[in-house]
C-alpha positions as a printed Julia matrix, in Angstrom:
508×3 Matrix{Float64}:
   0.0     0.0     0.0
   3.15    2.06    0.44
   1.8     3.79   -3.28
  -1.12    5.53   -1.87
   1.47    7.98    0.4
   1.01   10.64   -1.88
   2.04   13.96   -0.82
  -1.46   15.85   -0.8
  -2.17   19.64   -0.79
  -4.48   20.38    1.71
  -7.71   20.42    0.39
 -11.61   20.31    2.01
 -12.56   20.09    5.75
  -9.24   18.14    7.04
  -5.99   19.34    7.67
  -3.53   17.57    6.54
  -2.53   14.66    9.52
  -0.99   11.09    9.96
  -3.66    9.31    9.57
  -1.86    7.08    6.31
   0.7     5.76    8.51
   0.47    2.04    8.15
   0.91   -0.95   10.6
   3.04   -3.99   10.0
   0.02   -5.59    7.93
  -0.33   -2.56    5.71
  -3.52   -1.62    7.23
  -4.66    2.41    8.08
  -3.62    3.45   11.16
  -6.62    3.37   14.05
  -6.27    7.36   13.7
  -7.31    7.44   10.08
 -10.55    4.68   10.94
 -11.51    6.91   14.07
 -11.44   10.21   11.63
 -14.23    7.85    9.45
 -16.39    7.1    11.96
 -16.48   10.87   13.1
 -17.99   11.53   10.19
 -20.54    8.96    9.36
 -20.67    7.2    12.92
 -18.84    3.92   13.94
 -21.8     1.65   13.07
 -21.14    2.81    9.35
 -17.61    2.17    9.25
 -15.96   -1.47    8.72
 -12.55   -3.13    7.98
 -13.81   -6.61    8.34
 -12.44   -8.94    6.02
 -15.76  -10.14    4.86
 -17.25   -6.68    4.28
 -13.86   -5.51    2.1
 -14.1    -8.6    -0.08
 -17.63   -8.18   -0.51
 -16.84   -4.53   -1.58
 -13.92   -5.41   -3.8
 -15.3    -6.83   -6.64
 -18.61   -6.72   -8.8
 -20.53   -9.58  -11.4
 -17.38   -9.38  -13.67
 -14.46  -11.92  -14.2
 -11.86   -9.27  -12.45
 -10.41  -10.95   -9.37
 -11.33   -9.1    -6.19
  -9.37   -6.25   -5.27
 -10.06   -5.46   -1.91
 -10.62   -1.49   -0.31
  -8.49   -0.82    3.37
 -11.65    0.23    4.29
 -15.85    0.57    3.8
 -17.94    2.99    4.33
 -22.11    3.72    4.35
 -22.8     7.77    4.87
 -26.05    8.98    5.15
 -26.25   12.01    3.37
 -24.62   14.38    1.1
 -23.11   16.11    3.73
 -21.03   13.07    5.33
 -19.88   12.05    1.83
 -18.38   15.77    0.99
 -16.92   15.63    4.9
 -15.15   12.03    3.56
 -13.89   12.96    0.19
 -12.53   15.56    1.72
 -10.79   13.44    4.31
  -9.73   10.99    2.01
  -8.52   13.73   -0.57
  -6.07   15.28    2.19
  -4.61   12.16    2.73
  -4.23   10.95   -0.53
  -6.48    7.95    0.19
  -7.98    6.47   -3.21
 -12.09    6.82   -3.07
 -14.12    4.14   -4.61
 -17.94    4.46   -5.29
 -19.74    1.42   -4.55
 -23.94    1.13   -5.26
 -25.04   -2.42   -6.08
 -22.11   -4.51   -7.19
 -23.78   -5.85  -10.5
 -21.31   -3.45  -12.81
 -19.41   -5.8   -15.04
 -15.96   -4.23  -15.94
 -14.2    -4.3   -12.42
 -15.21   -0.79  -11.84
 -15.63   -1.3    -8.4
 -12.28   -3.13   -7.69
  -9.53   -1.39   -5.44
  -6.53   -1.36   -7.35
  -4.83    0.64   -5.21
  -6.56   -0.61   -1.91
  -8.37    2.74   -0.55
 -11.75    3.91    1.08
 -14.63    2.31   -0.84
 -18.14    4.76    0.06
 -20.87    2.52   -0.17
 -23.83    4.92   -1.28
 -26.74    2.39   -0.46
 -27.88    3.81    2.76
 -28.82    6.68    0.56
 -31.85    5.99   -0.86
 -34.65    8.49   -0.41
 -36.68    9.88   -3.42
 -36.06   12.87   -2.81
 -38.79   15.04   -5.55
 -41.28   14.26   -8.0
 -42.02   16.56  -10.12
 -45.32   14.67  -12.4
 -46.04   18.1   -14.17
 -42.52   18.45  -15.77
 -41.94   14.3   -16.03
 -39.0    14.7   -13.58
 -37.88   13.09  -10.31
 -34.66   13.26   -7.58
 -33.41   10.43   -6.4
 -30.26    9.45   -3.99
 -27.85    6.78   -5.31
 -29.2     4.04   -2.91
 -32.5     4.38   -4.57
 -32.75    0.92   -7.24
 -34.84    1.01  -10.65
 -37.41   -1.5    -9.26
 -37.94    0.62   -6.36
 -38.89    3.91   -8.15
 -41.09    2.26  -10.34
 -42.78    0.77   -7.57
 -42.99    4.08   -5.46
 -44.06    5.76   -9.68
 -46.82    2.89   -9.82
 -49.72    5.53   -8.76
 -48.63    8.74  -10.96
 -49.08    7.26  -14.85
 -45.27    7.52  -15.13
 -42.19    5.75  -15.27
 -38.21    4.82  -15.48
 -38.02    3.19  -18.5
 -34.17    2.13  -18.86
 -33.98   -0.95  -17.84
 -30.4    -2.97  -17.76
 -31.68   -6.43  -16.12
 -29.93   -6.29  -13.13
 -31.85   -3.91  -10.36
 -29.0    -1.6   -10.7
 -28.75    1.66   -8.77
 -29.92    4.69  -10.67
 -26.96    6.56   -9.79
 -24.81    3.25  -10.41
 -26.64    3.14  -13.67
 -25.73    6.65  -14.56
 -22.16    6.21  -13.85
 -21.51    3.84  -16.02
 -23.76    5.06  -18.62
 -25.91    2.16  -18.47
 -29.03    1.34  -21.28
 -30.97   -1.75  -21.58
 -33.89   -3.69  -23.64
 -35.68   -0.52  -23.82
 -33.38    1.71  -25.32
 -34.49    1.54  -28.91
 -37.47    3.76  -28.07
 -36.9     5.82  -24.94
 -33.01    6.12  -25.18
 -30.13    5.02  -22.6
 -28.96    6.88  -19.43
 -27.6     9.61  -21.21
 -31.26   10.44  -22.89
 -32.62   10.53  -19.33
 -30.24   12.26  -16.61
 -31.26   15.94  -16.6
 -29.04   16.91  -13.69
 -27.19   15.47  -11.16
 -25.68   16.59   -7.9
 -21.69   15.45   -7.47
 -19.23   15.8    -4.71
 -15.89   16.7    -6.28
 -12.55   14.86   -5.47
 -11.46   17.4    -2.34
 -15.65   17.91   -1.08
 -17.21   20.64   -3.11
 -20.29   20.09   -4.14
 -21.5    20.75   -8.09
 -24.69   20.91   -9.78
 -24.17   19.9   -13.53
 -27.56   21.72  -14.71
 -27.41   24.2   -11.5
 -29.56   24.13   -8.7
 -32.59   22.56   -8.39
 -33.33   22.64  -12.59
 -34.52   20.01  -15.05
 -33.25   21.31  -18.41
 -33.21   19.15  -20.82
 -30.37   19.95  -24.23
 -31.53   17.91  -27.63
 -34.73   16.24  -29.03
 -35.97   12.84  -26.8
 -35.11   10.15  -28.21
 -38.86    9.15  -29.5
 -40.01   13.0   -29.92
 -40.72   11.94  -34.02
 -42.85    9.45  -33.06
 -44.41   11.86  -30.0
 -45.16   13.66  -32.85
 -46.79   11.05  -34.7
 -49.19   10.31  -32.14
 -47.47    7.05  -30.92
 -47.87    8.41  -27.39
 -49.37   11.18  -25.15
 -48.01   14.52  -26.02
 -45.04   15.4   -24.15
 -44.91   18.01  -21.05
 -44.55   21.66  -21.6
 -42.52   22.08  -18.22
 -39.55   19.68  -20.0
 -37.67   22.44  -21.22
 -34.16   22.38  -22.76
 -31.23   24.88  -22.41
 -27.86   25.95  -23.89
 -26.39   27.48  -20.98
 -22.65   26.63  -21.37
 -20.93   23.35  -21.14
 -22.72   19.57  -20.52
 -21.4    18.94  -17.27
 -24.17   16.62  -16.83
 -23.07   14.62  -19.86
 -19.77   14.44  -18.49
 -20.28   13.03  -15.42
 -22.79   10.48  -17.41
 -20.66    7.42  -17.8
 -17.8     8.67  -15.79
 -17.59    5.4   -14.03
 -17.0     6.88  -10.38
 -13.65    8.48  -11.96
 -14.33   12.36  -11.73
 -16.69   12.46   -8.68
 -18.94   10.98   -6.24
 -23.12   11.34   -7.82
 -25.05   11.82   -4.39
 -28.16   12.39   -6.9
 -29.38   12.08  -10.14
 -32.67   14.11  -11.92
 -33.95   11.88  -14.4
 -37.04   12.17  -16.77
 -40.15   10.21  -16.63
 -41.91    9.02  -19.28
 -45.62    7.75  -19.6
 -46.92    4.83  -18.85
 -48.4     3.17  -21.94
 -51.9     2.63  -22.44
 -51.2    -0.53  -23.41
 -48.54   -3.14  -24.13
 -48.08   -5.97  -26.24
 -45.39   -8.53  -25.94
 -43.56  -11.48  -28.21
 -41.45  -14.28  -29.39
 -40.54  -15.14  -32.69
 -38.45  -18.19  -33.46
 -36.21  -18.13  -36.75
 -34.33  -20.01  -39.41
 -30.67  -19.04  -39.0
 -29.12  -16.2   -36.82
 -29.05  -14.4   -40.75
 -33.44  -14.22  -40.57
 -33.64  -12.57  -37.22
 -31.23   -9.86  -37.59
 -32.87   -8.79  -40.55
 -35.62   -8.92  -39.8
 -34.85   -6.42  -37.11
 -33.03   -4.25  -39.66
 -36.22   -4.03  -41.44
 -38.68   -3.54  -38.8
 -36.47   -0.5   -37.91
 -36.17    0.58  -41.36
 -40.41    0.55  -41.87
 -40.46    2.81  -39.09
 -42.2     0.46  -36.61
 -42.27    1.93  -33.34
 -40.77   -1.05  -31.38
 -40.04   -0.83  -27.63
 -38.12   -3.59  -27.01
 -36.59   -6.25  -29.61
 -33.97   -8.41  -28.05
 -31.9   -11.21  -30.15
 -31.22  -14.5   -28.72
 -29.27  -17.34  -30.0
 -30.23  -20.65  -30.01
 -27.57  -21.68  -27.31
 -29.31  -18.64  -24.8
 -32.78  -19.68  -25.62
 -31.61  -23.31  -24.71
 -30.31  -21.91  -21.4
 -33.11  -19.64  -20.68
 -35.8   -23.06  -21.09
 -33.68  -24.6   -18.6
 -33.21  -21.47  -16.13
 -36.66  -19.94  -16.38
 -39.07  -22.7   -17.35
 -40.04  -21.6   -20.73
 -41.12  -23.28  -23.44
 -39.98  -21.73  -26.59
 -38.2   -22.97  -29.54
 -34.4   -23.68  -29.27
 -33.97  -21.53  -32.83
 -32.63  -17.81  -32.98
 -35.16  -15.84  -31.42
 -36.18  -12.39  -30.95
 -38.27  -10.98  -28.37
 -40.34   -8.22  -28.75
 -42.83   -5.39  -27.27
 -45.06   -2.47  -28.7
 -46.56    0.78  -26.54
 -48.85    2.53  -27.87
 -53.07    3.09  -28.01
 -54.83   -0.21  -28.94
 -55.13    0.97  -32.16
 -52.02    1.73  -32.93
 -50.52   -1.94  -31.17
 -53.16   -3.39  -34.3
 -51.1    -1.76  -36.95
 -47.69   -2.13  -35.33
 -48.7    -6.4   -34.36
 -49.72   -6.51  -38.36
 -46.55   -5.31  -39.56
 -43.96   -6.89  -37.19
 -45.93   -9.84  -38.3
 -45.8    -9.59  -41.73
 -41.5    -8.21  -41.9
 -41.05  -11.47  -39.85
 -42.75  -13.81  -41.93
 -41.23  -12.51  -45.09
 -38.14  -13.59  -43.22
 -38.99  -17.2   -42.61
 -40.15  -16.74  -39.21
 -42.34  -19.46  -37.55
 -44.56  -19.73  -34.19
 -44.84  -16.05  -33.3
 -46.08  -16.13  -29.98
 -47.99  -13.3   -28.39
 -48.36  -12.36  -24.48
 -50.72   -9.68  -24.26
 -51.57  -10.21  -20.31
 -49.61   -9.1   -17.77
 -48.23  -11.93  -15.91
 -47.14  -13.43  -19.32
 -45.25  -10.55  -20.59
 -43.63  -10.13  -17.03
 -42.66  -14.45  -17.49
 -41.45  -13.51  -20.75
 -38.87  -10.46  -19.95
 -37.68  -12.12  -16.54
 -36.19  -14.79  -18.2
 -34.6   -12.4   -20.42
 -33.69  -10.48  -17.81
 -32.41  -13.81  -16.05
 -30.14  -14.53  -19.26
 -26.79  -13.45  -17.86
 -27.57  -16.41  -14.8
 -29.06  -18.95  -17.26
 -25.86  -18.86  -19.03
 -23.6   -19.01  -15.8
 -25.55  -22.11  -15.31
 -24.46  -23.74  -18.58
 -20.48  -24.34  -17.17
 -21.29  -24.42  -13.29
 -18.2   -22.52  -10.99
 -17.19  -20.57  -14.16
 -17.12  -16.64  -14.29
 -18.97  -15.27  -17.06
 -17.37  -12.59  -18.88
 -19.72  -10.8   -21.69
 -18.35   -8.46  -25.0
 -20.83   -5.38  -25.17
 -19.95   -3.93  -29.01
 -22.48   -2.01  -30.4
 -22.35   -1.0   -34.18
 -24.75    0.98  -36.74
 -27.59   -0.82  -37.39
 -26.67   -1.52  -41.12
 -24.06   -3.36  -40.05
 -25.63   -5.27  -37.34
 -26.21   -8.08  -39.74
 -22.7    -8.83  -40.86
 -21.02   -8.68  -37.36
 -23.74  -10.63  -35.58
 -23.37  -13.66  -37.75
 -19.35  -13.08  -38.41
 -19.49  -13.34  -34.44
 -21.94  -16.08  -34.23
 -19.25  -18.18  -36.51
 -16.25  -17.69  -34.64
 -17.72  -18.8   -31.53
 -18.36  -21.83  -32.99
 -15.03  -21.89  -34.15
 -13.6   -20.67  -30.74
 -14.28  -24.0   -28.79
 -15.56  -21.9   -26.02
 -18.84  -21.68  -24.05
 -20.72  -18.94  -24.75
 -24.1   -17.68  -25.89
 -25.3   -14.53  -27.94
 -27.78  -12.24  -26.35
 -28.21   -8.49  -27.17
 -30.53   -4.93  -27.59
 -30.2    -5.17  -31.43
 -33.14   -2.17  -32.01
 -29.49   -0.13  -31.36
 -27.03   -2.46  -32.44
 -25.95   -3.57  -29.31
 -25.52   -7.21  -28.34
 -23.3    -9.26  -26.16
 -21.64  -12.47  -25.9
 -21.48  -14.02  -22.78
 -19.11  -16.39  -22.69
 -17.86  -18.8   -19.61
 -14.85  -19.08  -18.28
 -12.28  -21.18  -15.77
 -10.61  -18.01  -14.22
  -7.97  -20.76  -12.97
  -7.46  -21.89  -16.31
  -5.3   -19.13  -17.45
  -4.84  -20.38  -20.89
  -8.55  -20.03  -21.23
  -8.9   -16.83  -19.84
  -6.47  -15.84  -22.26
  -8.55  -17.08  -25.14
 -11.55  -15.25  -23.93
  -9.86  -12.05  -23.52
  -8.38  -12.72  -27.31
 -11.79  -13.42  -28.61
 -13.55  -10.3   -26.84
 -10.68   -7.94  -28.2
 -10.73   -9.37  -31.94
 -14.71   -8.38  -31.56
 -14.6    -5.06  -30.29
 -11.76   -4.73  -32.93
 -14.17   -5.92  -35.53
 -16.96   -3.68  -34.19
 -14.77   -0.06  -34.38
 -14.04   -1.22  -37.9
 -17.42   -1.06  -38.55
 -17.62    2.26  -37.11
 -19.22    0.96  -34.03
 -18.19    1.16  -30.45
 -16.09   -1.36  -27.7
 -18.72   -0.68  -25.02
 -22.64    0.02  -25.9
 -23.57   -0.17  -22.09
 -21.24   -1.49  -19.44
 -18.3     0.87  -19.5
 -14.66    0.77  -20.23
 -13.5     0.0   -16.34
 -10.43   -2.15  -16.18
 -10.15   -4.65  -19.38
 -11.13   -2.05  -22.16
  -8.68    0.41  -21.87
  -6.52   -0.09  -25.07
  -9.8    -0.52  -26.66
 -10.8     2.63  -25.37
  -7.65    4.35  -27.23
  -8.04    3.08  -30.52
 -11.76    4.23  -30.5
 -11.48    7.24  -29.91
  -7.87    8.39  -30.95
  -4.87   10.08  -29.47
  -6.56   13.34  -29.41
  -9.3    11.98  -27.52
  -7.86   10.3   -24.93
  -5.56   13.23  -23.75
  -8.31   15.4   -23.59
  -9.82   12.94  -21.11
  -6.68   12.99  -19.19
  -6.83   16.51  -18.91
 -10.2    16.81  -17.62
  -9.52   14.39  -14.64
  -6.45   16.12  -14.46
  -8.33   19.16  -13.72
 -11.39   17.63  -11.79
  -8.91   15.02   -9.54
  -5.31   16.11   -9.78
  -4.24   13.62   -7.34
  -6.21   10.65   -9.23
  -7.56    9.49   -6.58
 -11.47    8.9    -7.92
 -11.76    5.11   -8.6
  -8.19    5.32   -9.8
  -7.1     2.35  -12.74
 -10.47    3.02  -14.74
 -10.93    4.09  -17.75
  -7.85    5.98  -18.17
C-alpha cells in the first residue's frame, strides 16, 4: 500500500494529519478509521475482512481487489466531509452502489476507502407536471417504479440487473428498452456530485430540469405514438454539458449523491412477443427491417439458439431452441393493431415461424424475466465458471454482418458462450464462460472479446454500448477514440482530480 502515500495539498474540511501511517500488515492506522467514523458514525464504518471482499469486486471476471476500508454515509453532507478526508490524505475513493457493474469498476486497485452509497436511498422530488424526479444513489430502478406505480409515469431504462440509478448513470448504463426511450444519457437531466477534495456541483445548477436535444422518440411523439409530451420539459444551452460528463464517468471524476432523471408515460397498453427463426441471418434482418419501416418497437432483443436453450432450462419456458427475438409495442390499442400486423408480416417474409404473443400481464412479465435472467441462465451452462460478456455495439446496417461473423467464430472458438443483445441499437453481447484458474482459457476469452470489439470499431461501431470501459477495455478505449481523444480525457480528470484518486485504474 506504500503507493497511496502521496504527498497531498491540503484540500476540504481536514488538515492535513498522519492518519496514512500504516501498521506492519499494511492496514490504516486506528487514527485514520476513528477520523471515518467521526464523520458517518462507527456503526457505518468497517474493515472486516468479509465486508472488504464483498466490496472489492462486482458480477465481472476481475479478481477481487479489496478497499483498506468501507464505508455507508447517510447524506450528502457526510460524503463531501469524507472525500474531503480521504482527498487530504491521498487515500484512493471508490464508489460502490449495487455490485452488478461488469468491468471491475468497483475493484480497489490501489486498496483505498470504498463509500458505499446504499444507505442513501430516499426519493427525494417528484415533479409529475414536468416528467421529472430526484433520487439518492441508494434508490434501485425497481424501487422507483414501484414508489411511480400511482402517478401514470415511469423509469423506463432498464439494464436487467436492479442496478442503482446513480450506479446506472455512472456507467452510462441502457438496456432492452433503449431503442425507443433512449439510454442513461437520454434521461439524466441533472445530477448533484461531490468533487474529489468535497465541493459540491450541480451539472444543470440548482434545483433545474433542463433538458439539451430532441428525446429520443419525440418523431414518433409527434406522430401520435404516445401522449403529447410536457410543456414544463424544457431544454437549455447554458454553457458546457457537465451533466453529460459526469454520465458514464464510471466513479472516476466524482462521487453522484443524486441524479434528476425524466419520466416518461406509462403506456396505455402493451403488447409482448417471441418469434423463433431459421438461422441467426433471418432474425437480424428482420430487425433491420422492422427498424427501417419505421415500426415503433419498444423492445426487440436477439437470442441465439444456445441462450434460448439456457433460458428453457433457467426460467421454465417453453420456446423454440432456434434464434429468437423478443419483442414489445406501446402505444393506443389501435395503434398496437397496426404495429402487431406489420412486425408480423417483416417477420414472416423472413422465414419466421410460431410467433407467440403475451398480451396479459403476468405473461409478458414471465417472458422479460427470463430475459432479464439470461446473464444467470448462461452461468448455469459451465457451473463454478465466471462469465465474462463483450458489449460492441455497431450501426444498425451493419448489425447483420457482425452478428453472424461473431456467431461463426464462436463456434469456431471452442468456447462456451451464448449470444444475447438490444439489437433495435445495435448492441448485443456475448457471454461467454470461463475457468478463471485456467489461465490459458482466460487468455482465449480475452483474445476473442478484443478481436470483436476490434471488428466492431471497424465497422464504425463502439467497444462498449452499455457497461463501461472499467479495467479490461482500456486499449480498446484508445483506438476508439484516438490520441486526441484520450488526452483530452486525461486533462479533464487532471483538472477535476489532480491527485487521481477517484476510482483510480479506470478508464484511463
Amino acid at each position: 500500500m506504500a503507493s497511496l502515500l502521496r504527498a497531498a495539498a491540503t484540500l476540504g474540511l481536514f488538515p492535513r494529519r498522519g492518519y496514512c501511517s500504516r501498521g506492519a500488515q499494511g492496514e490504516l492506522s486506528k487514527g485514520f478509521v476513528e477520523a471515518l467514523k467521526a464523520v458517518v458514525g462507527s456503526s457505518h464504518v468497517s474493515t472486516a475482512a468479509a465486508h472488504r471482499e464483498q466490496h472489492g469486486h462486482d458480477e465481472s471476471m476481475h479478481r477481487c481487489q479489496p478497499p483498506d476500508v468501507v464505508v455507508w454515509p447517510q447524506n450528502v453532507e457526510q460524503v463531501s466531509r469524507l472525500a474531503a478526508l480521504c482527498y487530504s490524505q491521498g487515500l484512493p475513493i471508490i464508489p460502490f452502489g449495487t455490485g452488478t457493474g461488469l468491468e471491475g469498476g468497483v475493484c480497489a486497485v490501489q486498496g483505498g476507502v470504498c463509500i458505499n452509497l446504499t444507505h442513501m436511498d430516499r426519493i427525494l422530488k417528484l415533479n409529475p407536471e414536468d416528467f421529472s424526479v430526484v433520487v439518492e444513489p441508494g434508490v434501485t430502478r425497481k424501487a422507483l417504479n414501484t414508489y411511480l406505480r400511482d402517478s401514470g409515469l415511469w423509469f423506463p431504462v432498464d439494464p436487467g440487473a436492479d442496478a442503482s440509478l446513480c450506479g446506472m448513470v455512472a456507467t452510462g448504463a441502457s438496456g432492452t428498452n433503449a431503442v425507443r426511450y433512449g439510454t442513461m444519457r437520454d434521461n439524466v437531466l441533472n445530477l448533484e456530485v461531490v468533487l474529489p477534495g468535497g465541493r459540491l456541483l450541480h451539472t444543470a445548477g440548482l434545483g433545474r430540469h433542463f433538458r439539451s436535444g430532441l428525446w429520443p422518440e419525440t418523431h414518433r411523439l409527434m406522430a401520435g405514438h404516445l401522449p403529447s409530451v410536457s410543456p414544463g420539459s424544457r431544454k437549455s444551452a447554458a454553457g458546457y454539458n457537465l451533466t453529460g460528463l459526469f454520465v458514464g464517468s464510471e466513479g472516476t471524476l466524482g462521487l453522484i449523491t443524486a441524479a434528476t432523471l425524466r419520466l416518461h408515460p406509462v403506456p396505455e397498453a402493451t403488447v409482448a412477443a417471441t418469434c423463433a427463426f431459421p438461422s441467426v441471418q433471418a432474425a437480424v434482418d428482420t430487425t433491420v427491417h422492422i427498424l427501417q419501416a419505421a415500426v415503433p418497437v419498444a423492445r426487440i432483443e436477439f437470442l441465439d439458439e444456445v441462450m434460448m436453450d439456457a433460458c428453457n432450462r433457467h426460467s421454465q419456458l417453453n420456446c423454440p431452441v432456434a434464434p429468437t427475438l423478443f419483442l414489445e409495442f406501446h402505444g393506443s390499442e389501435q395503434a398496437l393493431a397496426e404495429q402487431i400486423q406489420r412486425a408480423e408480416e417483416i417477420a414472416g417474409h423472413n422465414g419466421a415461424s410460431l410467433f407467440s404473443w403475451a398480451k396479459e400481464a403476468e405473461e409478458r412479465r414471465r417472458l422479460w424475466a427470463a430475459r432479464h435472467s439470461a446473464w444467470y441462465a448462461a452461468l448455469a451452462l459451465r457451473p463454478g465458471c465466471k462469465g465474462y460478456s463483450t458489449d460492441v455495439c455497431v450501426p444498425i446496417s451493419r448489425l447483420p454482418e457482425i452478428l453472424v461473423q461473431t456467431k461463426e467464430d464462436l463456434k469456431a472458438s471452442g468456447l462456451t458462450g451464448t449470444i444475447v443483445g438490444h439489437v433495435g441499437d445495435g448492441n448485443f453481447h456475448c457471454i461467454l464462460l470461463v475457468d478463471p484458474e485456467d489461465t490459458e482459457e482466460v487468455r482465449r476469452v480475452m483474445a476473442f472479446g478484443e478481436q470483436l470489439g476490434r471488428r466492431a470499431l471497424a465497422l464504425h461501431g463502439t467497444c462498449t454500448g452499455e457497461h463501461g470501459i472499467g479495467l479490461g477495455k482500456q486499449q480498446l478505449l484508445q483506438e476508439e477514440v484516438g490520441a486526441v481523444g484520450m488526452e483530452t480525457m486525461r486533462q479533464l480528470k487532471a483538472m477535476l482530480d489532480p491527485q487521481g484518486l477517484m476510482n483510480p485504474g479506470k478508464v484511463l
